[in-house]
Legacy VTK file of the C-alpha trace (Angstrom):
# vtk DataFile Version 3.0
C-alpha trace
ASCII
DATASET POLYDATA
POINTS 215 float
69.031 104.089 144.785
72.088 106.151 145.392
72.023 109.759 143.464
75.268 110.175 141.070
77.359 112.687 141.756
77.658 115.649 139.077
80.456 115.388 136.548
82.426 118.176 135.915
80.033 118.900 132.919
77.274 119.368 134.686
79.328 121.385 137.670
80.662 123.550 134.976
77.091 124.510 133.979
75.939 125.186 137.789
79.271 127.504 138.339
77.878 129.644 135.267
74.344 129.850 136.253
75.703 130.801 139.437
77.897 133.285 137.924
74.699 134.924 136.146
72.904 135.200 138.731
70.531 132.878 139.180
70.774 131.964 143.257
67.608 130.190 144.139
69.572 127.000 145.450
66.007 124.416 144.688
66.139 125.405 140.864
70.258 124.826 140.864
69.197 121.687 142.303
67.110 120.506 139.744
69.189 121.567 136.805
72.179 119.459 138.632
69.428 116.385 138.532
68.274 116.996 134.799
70.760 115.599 132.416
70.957 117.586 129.617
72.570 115.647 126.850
69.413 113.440 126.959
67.081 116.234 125.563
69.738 117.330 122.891
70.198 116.396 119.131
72.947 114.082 118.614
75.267 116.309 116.703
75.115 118.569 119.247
75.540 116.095 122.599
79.389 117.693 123.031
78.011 121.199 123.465
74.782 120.144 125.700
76.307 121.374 128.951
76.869 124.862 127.434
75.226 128.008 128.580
73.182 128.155 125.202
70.448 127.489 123.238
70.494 124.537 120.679
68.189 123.947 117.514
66.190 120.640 117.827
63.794 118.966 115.525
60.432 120.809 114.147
62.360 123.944 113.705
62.272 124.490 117.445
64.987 124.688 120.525
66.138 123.619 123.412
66.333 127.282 125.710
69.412 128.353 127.471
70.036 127.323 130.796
70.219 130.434 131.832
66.594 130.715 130.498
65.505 127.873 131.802
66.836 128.773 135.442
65.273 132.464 135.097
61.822 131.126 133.918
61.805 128.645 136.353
62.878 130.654 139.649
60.157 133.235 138.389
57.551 130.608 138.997
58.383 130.690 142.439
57.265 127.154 143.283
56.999 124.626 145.455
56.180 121.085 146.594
52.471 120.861 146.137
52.519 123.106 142.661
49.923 122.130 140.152
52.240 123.360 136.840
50.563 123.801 133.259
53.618 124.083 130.939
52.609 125.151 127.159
55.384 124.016 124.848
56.929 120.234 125.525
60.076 121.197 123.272
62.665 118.486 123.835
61.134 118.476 127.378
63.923 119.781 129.196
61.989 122.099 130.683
59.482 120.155 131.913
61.658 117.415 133.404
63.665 120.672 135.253
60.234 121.713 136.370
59.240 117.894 137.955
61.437 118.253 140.322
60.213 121.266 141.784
56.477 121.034 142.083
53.244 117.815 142.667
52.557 117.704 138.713
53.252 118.710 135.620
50.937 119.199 132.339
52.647 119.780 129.224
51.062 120.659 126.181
53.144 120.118 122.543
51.430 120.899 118.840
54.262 118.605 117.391
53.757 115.079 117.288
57.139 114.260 117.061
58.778 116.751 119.655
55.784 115.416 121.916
56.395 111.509 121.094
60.202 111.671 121.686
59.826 114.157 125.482
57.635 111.269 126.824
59.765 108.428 125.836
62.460 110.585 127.554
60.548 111.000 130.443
59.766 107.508 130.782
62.976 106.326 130.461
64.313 109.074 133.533
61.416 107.920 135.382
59.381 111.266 135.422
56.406 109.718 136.587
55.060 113.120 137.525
54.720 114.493 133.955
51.521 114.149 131.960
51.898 114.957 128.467
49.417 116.376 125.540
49.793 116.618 121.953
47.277 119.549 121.477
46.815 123.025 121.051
48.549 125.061 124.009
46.685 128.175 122.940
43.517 126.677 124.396
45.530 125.235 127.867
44.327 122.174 129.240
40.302 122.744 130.155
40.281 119.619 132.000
42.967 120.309 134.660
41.451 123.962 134.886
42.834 125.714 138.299
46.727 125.859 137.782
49.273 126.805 140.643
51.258 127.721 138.309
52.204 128.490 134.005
54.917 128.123 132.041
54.619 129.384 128.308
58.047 128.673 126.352
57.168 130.505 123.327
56.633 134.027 122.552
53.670 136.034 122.126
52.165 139.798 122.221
49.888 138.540 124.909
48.650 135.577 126.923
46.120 133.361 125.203
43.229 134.680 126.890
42.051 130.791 127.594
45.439 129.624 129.043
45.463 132.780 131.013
41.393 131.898 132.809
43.077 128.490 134.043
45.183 130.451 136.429
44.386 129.959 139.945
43.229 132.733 141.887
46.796 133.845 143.345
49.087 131.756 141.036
51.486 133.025 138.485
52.139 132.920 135.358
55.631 133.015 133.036
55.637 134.220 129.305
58.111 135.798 127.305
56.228 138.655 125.861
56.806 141.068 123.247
57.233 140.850 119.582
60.500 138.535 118.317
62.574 141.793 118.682
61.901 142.911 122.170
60.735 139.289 124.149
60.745 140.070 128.052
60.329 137.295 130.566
56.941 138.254 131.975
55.244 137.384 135.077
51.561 137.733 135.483
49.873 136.927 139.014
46.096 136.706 139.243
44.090 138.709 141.980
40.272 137.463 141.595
39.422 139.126 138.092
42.740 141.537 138.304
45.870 140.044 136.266
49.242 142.163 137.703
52.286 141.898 135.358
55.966 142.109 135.894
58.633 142.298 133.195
61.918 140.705 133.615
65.097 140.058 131.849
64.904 139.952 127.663
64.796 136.953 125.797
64.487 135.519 122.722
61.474 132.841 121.766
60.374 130.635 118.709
56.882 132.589 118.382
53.671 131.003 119.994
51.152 129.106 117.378
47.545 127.925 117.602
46.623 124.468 116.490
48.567 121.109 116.119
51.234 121.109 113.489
50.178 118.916 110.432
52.394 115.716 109.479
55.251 116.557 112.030
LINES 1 216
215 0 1 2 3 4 5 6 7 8 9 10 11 12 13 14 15 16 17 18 19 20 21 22 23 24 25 26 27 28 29 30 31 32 33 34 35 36 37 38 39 40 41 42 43 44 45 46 47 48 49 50 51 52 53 54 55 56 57 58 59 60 61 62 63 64 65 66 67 68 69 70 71 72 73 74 75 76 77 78 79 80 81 82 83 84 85 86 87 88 89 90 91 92 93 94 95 96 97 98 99 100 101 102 103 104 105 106 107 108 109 110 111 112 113 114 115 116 117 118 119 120 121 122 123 124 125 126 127 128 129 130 131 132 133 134 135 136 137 138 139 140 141 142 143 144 145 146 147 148 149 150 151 152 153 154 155 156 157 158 159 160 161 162 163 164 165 166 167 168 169 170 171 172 173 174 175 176 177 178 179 180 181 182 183 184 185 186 187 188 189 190 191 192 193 194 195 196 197 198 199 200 201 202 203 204 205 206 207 208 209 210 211 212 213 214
């Protein structure tokens, strides 16, 4: 099947990411590949190829491009990546991250967010993502040994049993901080050392244990 070429929505978005900052050419790829209007709300489909964060069902977002783009280049991955991603959202995230890496787990507490991301990721033919509706605070035990993790909420620290299914070298992305001061963190695991880096500030829905009741 032949690959569309970009409209100028979707160029319009790259020229601003690009314009930010964000230069690894593999994420800019993937963005150009993930169509964004599928993962918005409909009264907000005429703004999806903006630069900005959008409200979604459940009280939650969709993140910034720009956020996306930063989170995802931190991650540093590549073709054989084994990504744990805690927080489905709309699932624009994930389907960003499926182009990059071998697989992606994604964990969402609300049944709703995490019924409508796989029917989108069915119907873009994601085959790559496996989805959860669970409790992202306890990771995915199962698939313990991650390349690679993505949290897209916030939190004062990394759940410490998200944090154990980190492969020995891999890295993990969090923003971190209370709601007020959120920094894009990234965590790399040395045997039993965890090294972290802060990054650019950002702003989060905060991180919750358990699955969301009736949602």
């Amino acid at each position: 099947m032949t690959r569309a070429e970009p409209d100028s929505r979707t160029i319009s978005l790259i020229m601003a990411l690009r314009a930010a900052g964000i230069v690894d050419t593999g994420v800019l790829g993937a963005i150009e590949r993930t169509p964004r209007h599928v993962f918005v709300e409909a009264g907000f489909l005429d703004r999806a190829y903006e630069n900005r964060a959008l409200p979604i069902s459940c009280g939650q977002t969709i993140s910034q491009p720009f956020v996306v783009a930063k989170m995802t280049e931190a991650l540093c991955l590549t073709p054989r990546s084994k990504v744990l991603e805690v927080g489905t959202g709309s699932g624009y995230q994930s389907a960003v991250l499926s182009h990059l890496c071998r697989r992606v787990y994604t964990i969402e507490r609300y049944r709703t967010l995490h019924e409508v991301a796989k029917k989108r990721f069915e119907a873009l033919g994601l085959r790559n993502i496996t989805t959860r509706l669970g409790d992202g605070c306890l990771g995915w035990p199962e698939q313990n040994g991650f390349d690679r993790i993505l949290l897209t909420a916030g939190a004062l620290e990394c759940p410490p049993d998200v944090l154990g299914q980190l492969r020995d070298g891999g890295l993990l992305v969090l923003p971190m901080g209370p709601p007020e001061q959120q920094f894009i963190t990234v965590i790399r695991r040395d045997g039993d050392d965890f090294h972290a880096h802060r990054g650019e500030q950002v702003r989060f829905v905060p991180l919750v244990a358990g699955i969301a009741k009736a949602i």
